[in-house]
C-alpha positions as CSV (number, residue, x, y, z in Angstrom):
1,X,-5.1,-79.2,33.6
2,X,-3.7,-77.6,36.7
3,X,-5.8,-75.0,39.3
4,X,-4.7,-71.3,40.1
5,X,-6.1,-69.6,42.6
6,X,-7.2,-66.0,42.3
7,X,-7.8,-65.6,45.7
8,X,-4.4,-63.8,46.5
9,X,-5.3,-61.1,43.3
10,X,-9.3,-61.3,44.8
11,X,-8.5,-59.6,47.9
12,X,-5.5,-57.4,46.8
13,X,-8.5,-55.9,44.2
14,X,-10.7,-55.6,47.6
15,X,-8.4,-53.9,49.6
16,X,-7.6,-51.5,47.0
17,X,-11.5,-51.0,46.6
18,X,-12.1,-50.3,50.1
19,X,-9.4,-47.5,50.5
20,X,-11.1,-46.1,47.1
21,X,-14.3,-45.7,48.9
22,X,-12.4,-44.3,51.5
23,X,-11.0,-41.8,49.9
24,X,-13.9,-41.0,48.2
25,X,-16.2,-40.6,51.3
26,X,-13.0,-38.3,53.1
27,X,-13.1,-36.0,50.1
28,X,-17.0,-36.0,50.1
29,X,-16.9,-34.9,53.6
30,X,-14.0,-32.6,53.3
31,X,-16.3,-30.4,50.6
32,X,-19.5,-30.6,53.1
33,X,-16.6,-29.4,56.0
34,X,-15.3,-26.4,53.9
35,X,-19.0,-25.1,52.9
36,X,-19.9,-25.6,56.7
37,X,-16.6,-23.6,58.2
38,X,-17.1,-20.2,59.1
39,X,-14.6,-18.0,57.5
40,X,-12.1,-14.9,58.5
41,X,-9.1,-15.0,57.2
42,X,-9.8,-18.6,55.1
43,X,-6.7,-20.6,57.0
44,X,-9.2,-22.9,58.8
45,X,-11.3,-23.2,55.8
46,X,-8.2,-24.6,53.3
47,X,-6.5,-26.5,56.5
48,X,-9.3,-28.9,56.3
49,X,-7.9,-32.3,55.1
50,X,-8.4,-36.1,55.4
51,X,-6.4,-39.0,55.7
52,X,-7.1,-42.6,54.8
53,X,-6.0,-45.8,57.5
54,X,-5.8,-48.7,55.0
55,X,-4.7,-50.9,57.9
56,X,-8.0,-50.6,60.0
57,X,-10.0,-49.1,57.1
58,X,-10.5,-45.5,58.4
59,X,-10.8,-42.1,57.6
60,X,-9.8,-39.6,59.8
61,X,-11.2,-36.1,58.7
62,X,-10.0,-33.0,60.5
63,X,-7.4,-30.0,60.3
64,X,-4.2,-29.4,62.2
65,X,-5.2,-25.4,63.0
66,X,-4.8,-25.4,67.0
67,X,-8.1,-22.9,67.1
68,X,-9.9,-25.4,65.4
69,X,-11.6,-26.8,68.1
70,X,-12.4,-23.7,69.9
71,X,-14.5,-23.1,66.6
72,X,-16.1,-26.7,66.6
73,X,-17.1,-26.7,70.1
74,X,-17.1,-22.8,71.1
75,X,-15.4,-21.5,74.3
76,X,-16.7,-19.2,77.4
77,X,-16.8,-16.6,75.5
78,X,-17.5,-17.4,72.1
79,X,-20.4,-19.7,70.4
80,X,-20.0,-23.0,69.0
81,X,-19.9,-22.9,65.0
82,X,-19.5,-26.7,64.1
83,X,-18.5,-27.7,60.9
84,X,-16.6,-31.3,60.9
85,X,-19.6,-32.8,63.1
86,X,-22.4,-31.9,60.8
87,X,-20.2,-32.5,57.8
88,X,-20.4,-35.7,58.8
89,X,-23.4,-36.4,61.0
90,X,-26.1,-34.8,58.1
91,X,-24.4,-36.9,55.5
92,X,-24.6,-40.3,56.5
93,X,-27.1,-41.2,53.9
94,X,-25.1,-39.7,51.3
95,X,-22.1,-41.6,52.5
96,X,-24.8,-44.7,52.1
97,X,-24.6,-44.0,48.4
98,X,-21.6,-43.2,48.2
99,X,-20.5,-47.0,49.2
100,X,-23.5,-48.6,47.6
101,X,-22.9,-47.1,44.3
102,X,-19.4,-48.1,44.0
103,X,-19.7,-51.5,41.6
104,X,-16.6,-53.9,42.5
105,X,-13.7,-53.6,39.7
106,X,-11.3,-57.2,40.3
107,X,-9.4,-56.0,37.8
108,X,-8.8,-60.1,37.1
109,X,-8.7,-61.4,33.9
């Protein structure tokens, strides 16, 4: 009767797990983002996008619109209208659930 470790599968089904809750928490915020944005000709609303960092488990949320910023932030001349900061910030205990209701799948028979 011989041992086989199922450590190598273990973490492979972890690591794949994480990024799933990754993804899941860039699209969650992504929705709060796009319902946040204020809207004139819609480009910075659908521009809105995440991306997932398996490597050092991140997510960065943002958009590539230049004007973006001047939006988030405001300028001299024009008021702040934030939309990625409260996306985020208002929603941590949603993002809470979010991770805690994810039940682990090994996939490991």
């Amino acid at each position: 009767m011989g041992f086989e470790s199922n450590l190598p599968a273990m973490k492979k089904a972890i690591e794949k797990q994480q990024v799933d809750i990754l993804k899941a928490i860039g699209l969650f915020i992504d929705g709060e983002a796009v319902l946040r944005v204020p809207v004139d000709t819609g480009n910075l609303r659908s521009s809105i996008t995440h991306k997932v960092n398996a490597g050092n488990k991140s997510v960065v949320l943002g958009t590539p619109v230049e004007y973006a910023i001047f939006v988030e932030k405001g300028t001299g001349k024009s008021v702040a209208q934030p939309f990625l900061t409260p996306a985020l910030e208002e929603n941590f205990g949603k993002i809470k659930k979010i991770v805690k209701g994810v039940k682990f799948k090994h996939g490991i028979t």
